[in-house]
C-alpha positions as CSV (number, residue, x, y, z in Angstrom):
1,X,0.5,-5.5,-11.2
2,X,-0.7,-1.8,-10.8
3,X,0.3,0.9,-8.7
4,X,-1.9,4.3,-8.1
5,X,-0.4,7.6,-6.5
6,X,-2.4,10.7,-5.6
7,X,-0.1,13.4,-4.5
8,X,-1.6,16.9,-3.1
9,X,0.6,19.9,-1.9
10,X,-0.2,21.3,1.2
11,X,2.5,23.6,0.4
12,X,5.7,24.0,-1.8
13,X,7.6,21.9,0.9
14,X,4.9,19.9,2.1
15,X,3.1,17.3,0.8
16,X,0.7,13.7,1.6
17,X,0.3,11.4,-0.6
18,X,-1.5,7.8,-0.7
19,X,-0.9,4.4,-2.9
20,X,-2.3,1.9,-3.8
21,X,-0.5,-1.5,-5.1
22,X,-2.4,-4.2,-6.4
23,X,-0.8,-7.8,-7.7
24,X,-2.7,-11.1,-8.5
25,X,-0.2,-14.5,-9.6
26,X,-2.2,-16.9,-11.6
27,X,0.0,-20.2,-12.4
28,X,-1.4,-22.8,-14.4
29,X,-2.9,-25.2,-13.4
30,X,-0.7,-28.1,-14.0
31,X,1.8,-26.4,-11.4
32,X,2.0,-27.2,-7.8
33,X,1.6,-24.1,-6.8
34,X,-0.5,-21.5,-5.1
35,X,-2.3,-18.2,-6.7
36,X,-2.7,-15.0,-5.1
37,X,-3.8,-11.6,-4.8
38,X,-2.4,-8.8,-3.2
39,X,-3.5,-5.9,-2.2
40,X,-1.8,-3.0,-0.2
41,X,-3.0,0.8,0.7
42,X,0.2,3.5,1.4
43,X,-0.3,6.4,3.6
44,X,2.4,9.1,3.5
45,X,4.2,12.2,4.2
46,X,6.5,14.0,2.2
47,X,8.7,17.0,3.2
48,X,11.0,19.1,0.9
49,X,13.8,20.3,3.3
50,X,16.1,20.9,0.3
51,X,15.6,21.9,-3.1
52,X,16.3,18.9,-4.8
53,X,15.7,16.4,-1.7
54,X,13.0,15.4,0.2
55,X,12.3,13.4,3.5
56,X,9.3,10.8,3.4
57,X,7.8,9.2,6.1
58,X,5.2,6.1,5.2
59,X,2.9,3.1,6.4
60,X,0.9,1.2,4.9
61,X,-1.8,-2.1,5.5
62,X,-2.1,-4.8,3.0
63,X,-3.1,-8.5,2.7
64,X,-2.6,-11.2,0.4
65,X,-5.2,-13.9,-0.2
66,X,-4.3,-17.4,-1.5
67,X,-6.0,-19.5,-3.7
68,X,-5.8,-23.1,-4.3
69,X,-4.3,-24.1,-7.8
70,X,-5.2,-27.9,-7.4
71,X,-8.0,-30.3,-4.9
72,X,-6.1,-30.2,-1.6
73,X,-8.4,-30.4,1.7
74,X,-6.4,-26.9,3.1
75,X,-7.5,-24.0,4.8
76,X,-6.5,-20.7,3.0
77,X,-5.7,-18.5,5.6
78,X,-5.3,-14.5,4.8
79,X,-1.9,-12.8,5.5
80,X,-2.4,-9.4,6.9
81,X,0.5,-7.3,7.2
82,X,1.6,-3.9,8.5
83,X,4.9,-1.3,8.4
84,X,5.9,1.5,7.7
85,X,9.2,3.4,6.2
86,X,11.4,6.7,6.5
87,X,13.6,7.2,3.9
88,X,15.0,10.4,1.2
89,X,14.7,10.9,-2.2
90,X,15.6,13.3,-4.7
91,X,19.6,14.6,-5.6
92,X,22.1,14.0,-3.6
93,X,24.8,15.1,-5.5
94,X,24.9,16.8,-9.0
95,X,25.6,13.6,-10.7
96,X,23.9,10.9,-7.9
97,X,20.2,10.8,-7.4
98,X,17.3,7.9,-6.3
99,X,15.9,7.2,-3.3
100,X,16.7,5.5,0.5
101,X,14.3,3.9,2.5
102,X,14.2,1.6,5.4
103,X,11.6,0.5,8.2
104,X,9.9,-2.4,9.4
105,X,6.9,-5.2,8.4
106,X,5.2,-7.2,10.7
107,X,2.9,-9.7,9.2
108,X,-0.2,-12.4,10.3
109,X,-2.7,-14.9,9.2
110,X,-6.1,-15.3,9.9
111,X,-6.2,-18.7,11.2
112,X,-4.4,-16.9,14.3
113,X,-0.9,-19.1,13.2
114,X,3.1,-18.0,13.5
115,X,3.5,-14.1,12.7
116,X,6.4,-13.0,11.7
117,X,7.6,-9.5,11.2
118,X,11.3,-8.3,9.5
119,X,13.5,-5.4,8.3
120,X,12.6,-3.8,5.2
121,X,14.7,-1.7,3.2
122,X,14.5,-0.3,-0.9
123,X,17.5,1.7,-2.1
124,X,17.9,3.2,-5.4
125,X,20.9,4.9,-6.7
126,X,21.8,6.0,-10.3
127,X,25.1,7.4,-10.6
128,X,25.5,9.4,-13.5
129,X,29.2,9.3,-14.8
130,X,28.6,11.7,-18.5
131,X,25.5,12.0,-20.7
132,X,26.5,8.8,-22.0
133,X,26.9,6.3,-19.3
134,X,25.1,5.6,-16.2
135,X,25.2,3.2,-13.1
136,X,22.4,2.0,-10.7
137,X,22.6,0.0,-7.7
138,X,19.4,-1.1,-6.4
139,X,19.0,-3.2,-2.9
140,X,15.8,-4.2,-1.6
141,X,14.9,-6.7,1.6
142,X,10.9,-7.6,1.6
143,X,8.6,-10.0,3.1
144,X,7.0,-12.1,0.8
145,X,4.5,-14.9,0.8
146,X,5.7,-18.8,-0.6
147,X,3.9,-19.9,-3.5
148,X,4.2,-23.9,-2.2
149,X,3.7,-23.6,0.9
150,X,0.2,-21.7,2.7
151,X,0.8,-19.5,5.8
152,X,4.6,-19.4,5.1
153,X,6.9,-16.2,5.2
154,X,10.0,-15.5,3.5
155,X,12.6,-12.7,3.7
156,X,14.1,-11.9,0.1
157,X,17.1,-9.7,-0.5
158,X,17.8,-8.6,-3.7
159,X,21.1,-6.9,-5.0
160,X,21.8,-5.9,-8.8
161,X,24.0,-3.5,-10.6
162,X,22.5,-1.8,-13.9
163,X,25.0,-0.5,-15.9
164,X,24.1,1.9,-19.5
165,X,26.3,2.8,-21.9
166,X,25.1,4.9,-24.8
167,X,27.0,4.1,-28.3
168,X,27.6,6.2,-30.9
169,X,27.7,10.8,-31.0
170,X,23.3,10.4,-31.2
171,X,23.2,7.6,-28.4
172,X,20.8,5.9,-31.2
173,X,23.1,2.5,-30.1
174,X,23.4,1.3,-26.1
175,X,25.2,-1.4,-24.4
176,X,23.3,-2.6,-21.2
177,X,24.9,-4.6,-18.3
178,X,22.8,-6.0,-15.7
179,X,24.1,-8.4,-12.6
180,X,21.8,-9.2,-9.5
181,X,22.0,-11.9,-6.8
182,X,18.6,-13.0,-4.9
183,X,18.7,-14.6,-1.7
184,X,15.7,-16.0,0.0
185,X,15.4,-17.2,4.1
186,X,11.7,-18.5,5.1
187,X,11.0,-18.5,8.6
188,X,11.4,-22.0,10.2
189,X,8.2,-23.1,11.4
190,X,6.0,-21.3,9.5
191,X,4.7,-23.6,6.5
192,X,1.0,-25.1,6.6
């Protein structure tokens, strides 16, 4: 997995940026399961309307190919997709900071089957109680293509709580708490 930013400022409250993401799943063979390779491209806008917080505004164009793991006689058809985000990020507080994004994904295949398009959200929060102990919530919803089944879409949400704890006056010790819950919904229908 690799992710690429280049950032230039227009100004010193302005500023576009693009990304690139790039993923690519290879299972072994002996699984039942499907490889693939995404790819997505990020246009987007950044605007500093305080000094420690920003506005963002993005969309972005991807696809994921997938790739047979095992002999079947199935067509592989490309998922295309599409959305775009506004969102904040910066400090909102003195001692909470991160980042709030929400928008929308609307995603199809090539062999002209079911699209299906969703909500999408990322939040970030890191709450920073002393020097020695910090919290951070993180929530995201996403649209994600099933490993066992081509051509099928699922919504994921994803909850956890991070919770650090530096031990000891030089922090050289730290305690680490991490919960999450992950929830997946695929779209009836929508399996090949």
């Amino acid at each position: 997995m690799d992710l690429y930013k280049l950032t230039y400022d227009l100004s010193t409250k302005t500023a576009p940026y693009i990304e690139i993401f790039h993923s690519r799943t290879d299972y072994n063979s002996e699984f039942l399961l499907y490889d693939s390779f995404t790819l997505t491209g990020t246009l987007g806008f950044e605007y500093k309307a305080f000094s420690r917080t920003s506005f963002f505004g993005e969309v972005y164009y991807g696809f994921t190919d997938t790739d047979k793991n095992f002999e079947a006689q199935i067509d592989y058809p490309t998922a295309n997709f599409v959305g775009g985000f506004i969102g904040a990020r910066g400090a909102f507080t003195e001692q909470l900071f991160g980042s709030v994004k929400a928008g929308y994904e609307h995603r199809t295949y090539s062999n002209n089957s079911d699209s299906a398009g969703a909500p999408v959200v990322a939040v970030t929060l890191t709450e920073r109680f002393s020097e020695n102990s910090i919290l951070t919530l993180t929530y995201a919803r996403s649209q994600r293509e099933s490993v066992q089944f081509v051509g099928s879409t699922y919504v994921n949400d994803t909850v956890a709580v991070d919770y650090l704890q530096h031990i000891a006056e030089e922090g050289r010790h730290r305690g680490n708490l991490v919960v999450s819950y992950s929830s997946s919904q695929y779209e009836e229908g929508s399996a090949a």
